[in-house]
C-alpha positions as CSV (number, residue, x, y, z in Angstrom):
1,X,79.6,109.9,134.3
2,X,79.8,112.0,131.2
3,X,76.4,112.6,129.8
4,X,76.1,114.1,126.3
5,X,73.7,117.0,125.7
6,X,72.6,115.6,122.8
7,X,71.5,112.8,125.1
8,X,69.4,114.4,127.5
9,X,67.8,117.2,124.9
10,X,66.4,113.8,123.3
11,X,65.0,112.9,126.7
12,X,63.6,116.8,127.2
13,X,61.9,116.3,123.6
14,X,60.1,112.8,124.9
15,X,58.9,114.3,127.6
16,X,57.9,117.5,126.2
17,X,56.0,115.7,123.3
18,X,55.3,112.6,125.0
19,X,56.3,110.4,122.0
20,X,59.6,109.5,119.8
21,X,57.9,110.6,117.0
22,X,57.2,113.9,118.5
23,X,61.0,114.1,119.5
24,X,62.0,113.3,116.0
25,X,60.3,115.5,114.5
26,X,61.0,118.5,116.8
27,X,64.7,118.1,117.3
28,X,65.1,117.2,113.5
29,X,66.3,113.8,113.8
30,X,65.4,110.5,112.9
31,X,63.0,108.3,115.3
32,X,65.9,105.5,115.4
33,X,68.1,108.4,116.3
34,X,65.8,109.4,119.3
35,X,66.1,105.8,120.0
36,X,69.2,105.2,120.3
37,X,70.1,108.4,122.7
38,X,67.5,107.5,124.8
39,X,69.0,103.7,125.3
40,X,72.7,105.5,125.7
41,X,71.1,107.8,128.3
42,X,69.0,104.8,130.7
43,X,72.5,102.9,129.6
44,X,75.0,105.6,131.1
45,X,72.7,106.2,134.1
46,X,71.3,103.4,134.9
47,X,68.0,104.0,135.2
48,X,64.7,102.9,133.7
49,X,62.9,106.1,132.3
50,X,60.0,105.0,130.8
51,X,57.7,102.3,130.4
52,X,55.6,101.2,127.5
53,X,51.8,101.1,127.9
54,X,49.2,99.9,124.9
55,X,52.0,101.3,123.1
56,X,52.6,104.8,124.6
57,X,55.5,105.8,126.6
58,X,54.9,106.3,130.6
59,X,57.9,108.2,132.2
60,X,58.8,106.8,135.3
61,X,59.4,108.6,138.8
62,X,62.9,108.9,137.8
63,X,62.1,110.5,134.7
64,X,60.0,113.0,136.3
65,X,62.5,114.4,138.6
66,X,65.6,114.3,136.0
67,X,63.0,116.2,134.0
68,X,63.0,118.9,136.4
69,X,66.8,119.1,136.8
70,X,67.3,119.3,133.1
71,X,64.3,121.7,132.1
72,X,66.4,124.5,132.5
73,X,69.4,123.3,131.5
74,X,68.2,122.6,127.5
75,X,66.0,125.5,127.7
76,X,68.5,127.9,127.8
77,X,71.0,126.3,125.4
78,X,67.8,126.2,123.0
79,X,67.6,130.3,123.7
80,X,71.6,130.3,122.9
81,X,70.9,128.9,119.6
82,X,68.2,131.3,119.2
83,X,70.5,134.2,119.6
84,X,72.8,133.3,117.5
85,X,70.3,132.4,114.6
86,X,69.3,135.9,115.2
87,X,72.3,137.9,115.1
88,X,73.1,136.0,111.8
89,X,70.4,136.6,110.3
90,X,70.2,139.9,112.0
91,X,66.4,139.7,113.3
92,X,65.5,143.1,115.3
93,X,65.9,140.8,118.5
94,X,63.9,138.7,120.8
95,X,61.2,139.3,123.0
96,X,61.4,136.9,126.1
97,X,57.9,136.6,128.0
98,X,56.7,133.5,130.2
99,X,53.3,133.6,131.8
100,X,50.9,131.6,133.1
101,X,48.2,130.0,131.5
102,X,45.8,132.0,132.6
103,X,47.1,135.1,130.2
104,X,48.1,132.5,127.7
105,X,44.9,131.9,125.9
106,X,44.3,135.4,124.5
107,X,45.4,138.4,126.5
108,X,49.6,138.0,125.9
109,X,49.1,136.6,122.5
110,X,46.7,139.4,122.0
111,X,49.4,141.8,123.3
112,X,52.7,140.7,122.1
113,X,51.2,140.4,118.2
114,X,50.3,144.1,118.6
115,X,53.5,144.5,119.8
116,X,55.2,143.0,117.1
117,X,53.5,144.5,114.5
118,X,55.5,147.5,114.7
119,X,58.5,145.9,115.1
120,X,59.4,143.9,112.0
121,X,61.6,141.1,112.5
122,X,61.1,140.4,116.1
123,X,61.6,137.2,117.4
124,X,59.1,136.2,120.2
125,X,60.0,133.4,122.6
126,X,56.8,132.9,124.7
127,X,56.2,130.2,126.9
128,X,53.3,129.7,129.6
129,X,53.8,127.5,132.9
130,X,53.0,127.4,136.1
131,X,54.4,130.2,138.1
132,X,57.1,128.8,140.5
133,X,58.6,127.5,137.1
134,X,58.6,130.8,135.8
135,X,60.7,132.6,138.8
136,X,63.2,129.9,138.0
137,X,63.2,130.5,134.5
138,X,63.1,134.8,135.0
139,X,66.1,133.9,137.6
140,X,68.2,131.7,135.3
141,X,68.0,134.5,132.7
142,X,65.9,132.2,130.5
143,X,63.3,135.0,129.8
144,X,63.3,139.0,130.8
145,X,59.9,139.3,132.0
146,X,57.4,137.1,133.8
147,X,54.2,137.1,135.1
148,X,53.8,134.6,137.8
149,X,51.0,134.1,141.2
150,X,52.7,135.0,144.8
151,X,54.6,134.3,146.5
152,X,57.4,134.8,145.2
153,X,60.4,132.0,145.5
154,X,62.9,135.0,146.3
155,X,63.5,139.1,146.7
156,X,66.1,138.9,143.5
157,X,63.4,139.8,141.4
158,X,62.4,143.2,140.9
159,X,58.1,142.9,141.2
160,X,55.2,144.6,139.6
161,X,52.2,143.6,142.0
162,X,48.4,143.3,141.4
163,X,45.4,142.0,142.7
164,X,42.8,140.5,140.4
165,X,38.9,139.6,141.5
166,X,37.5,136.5,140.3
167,X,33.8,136.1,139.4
168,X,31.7,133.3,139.9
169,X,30.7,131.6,136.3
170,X,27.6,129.3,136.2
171,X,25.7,127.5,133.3
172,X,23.9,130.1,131.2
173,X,20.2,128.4,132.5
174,X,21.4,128.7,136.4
175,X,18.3,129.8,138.3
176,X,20.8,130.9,140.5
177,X,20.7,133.9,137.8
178,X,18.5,135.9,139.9
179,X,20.5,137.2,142.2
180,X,23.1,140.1,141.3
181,X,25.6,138.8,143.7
182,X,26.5,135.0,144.8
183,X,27.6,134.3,148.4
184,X,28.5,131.0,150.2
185,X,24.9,131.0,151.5
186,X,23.2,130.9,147.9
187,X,25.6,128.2,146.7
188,X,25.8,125.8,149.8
189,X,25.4,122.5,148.4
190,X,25.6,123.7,145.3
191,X,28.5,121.5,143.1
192,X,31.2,123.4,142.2
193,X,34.5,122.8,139.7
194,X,37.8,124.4,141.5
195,X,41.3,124.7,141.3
196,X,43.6,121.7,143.4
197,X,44.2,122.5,146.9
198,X,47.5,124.0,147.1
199,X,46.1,127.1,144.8
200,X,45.5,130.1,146.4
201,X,41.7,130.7,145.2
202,X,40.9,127.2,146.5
203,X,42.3,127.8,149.8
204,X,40.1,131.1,150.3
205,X,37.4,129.4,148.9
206,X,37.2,126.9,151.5
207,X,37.5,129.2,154.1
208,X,34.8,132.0,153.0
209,X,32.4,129.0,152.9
210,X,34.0,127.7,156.4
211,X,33.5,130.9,158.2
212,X,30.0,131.1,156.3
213,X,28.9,127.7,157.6
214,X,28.2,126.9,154.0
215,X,28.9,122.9,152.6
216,X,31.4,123.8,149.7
217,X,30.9,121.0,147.3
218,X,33.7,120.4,145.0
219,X,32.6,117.9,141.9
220,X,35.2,118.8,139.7
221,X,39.2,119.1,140.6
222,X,41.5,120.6,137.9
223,X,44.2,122.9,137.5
224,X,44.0,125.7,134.6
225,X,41.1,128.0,134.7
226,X,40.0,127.4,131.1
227,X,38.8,124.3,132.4
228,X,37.2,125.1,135.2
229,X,35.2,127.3,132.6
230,X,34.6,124.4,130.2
231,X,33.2,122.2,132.9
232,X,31.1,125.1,133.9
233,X,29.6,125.5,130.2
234,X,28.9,121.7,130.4
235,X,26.2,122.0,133.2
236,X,28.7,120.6,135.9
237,X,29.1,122.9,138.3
238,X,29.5,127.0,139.4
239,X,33.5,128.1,139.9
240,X,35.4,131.2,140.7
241,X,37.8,132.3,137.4
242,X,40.2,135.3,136.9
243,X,39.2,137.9,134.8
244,X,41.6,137.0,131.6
245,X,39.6,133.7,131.4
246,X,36.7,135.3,131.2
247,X,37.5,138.7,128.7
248,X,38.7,136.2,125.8
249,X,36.4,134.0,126.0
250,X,34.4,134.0,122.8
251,X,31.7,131.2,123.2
252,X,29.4,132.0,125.9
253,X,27.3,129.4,127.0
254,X,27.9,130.5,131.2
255,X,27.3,133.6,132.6
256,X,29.0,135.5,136.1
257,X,27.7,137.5,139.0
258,X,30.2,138.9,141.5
259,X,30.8,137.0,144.5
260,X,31.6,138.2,148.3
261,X,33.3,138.1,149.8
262,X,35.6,138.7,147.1
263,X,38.5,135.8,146.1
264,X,41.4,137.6,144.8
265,X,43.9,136.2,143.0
266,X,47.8,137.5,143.6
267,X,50.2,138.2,141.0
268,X,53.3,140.1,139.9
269,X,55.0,141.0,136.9
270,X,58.8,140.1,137.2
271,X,62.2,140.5,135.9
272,X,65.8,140.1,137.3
273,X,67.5,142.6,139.8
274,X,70.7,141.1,138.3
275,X,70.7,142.3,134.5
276,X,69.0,145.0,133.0
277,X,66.4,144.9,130.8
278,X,66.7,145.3,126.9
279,X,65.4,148.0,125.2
280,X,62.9,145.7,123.6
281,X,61.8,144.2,126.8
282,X,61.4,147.6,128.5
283,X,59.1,148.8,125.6
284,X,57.5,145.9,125.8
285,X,56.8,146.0,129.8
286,X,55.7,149.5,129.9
287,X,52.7,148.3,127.2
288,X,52.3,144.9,129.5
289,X,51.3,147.3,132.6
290,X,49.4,149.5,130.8
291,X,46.7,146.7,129.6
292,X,47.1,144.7,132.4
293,X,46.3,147.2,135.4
294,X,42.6,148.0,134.0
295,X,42.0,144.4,135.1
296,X,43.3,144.9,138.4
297,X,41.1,145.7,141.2
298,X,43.9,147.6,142.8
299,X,47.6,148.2,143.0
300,X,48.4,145.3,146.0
301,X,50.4,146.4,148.7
């Protein structure tokens, strides 16, 4: 079976935008053109990759997982044609960062714009995931550096490691201001918003309030900690979110108290054993370390 590329980056763009439209317009082609490759590709392979509901397109299980196989695959011709737009336009090169979402809604963006300020003409490809996506991306050579939760998915990686505290964020009128410090006792009952299960701060969650003989009620299930904070500002609940969450957020509306025992969160910042860094992207990690450990608790071991 001889798939075109062209085929399946118009599939990536559906399911990256979630419309034809979207594709269109981000791979620079016409909507009938979209269309069409799409029809060639569930053609060619047989399979039905998405349905049509109220109008909007539903991928199907297949979809998902040829999603996943291809990911990488268009990604990195997409940082091929990057390169090369570079090079002839002769751009002071690229910096290549992938994080998660976490230190996506202020602290890298923060960062890498200070970064680039002094570095005219840098190209910045920046992307933020979840982190067992990242290793594959840092592994595949897709981006330099990453930042990514434990564990990690393999020892090719050479690994920056750190420890990071949450704090327990409540609705600014919480009586449950009072106290300096919240524990499993003080909040037993008490509705909470958390992360899904397989997360590590839900899992130690569950058992500080286990070991506590606390009732840990979870009202609210999601998965990016900018979330958890907006349900918290909403009156539904008390959660435990990383300090990056917190430090950018500019709204208010909730406060935090410590809690104990302590959640931590694990993390590493990562690049490849198997190819050395660029200058650029060894400048840039020495800066990443430097404003990321003061949020740290500790160096982990």
């Amino acid at each position: 079976m001889a798939l075109r590329f062209r085929q399946l980056q118009a599939f990536h763009a559906i399911m990256e935008t979630g419309t034809v439209t979207g594709a269109a317009s981000y791979l620079g082609i016409s909507q009938p053109g979209i269309s069409n490759l799409l029809s060639q590709l569930e053609r060619q392979t047989r399979l039905k990759l998405f349905a049509r509901e109220k109008g909007r397109l539903v991928p199907s299980p297949e979809a998902s997982v040829l999603f996943r196989e291809i990911d990488t695959v268009v990604r990195g011709l997409d940082h091929v044609t990057q390169a090369v737009s570079d090079l002839q336009n002769k751009q002071g090169g690229q910096l290549q960062v992938a994080s998660p979402h976490s230190l996506s809604f202020g602290f890298l963006p923060s960062l890498i714009a200070e970064f680039a300020r002094e570095r005219p003409g840098l190209s910045v490809s920046f992307q933020s995931q979840y982190s067992t996506k990242i290793q594959e991306w840092v592994l595949a050579g897709l981006f330099e550096i990453g930042i990514c939760e434990l564990p990690a998915i393999t020892d090719a990686f050479h690994t920056h490691l750190l420890q990071f505290e949450t704090l327990c964020a409540l609705p600014a009128d919480s009586p449950l201001a009072i106290h300096d410090v919240l524990t499993p006792e003080l909040l037993d009952g008490h509705p909470f918003v958390v992360m899904g299960p397989e997360h590590m701060t839900h899992r130690r969650t569950h058992e500080a309030f286990q070991n506590a003989g606390a009732t840990w009620n979870t009202l609210v299930h999601t998965h990016l900690f900018e979330n958890m904070l907006g349900f918290v500002k909403e009156g539904m609940g008390a959660t435990l979110v990383d300090p990056f969450t917190l430090a950018f957020d500019y709204e208010g509306g909730f406060i935090t108290r410590s809690f104990r025992p302590a959640i931590m969160i694990d993390m590493a910042v990562i690049t490849s054993k198997s190819r050395p860094l660029s200058m650029l992207a060894s400048e840039f990690l020495e800066l990443l370390l430097e404003r990321i450990e003061p949020f740290a608790v500790k160096q982990a071991i």
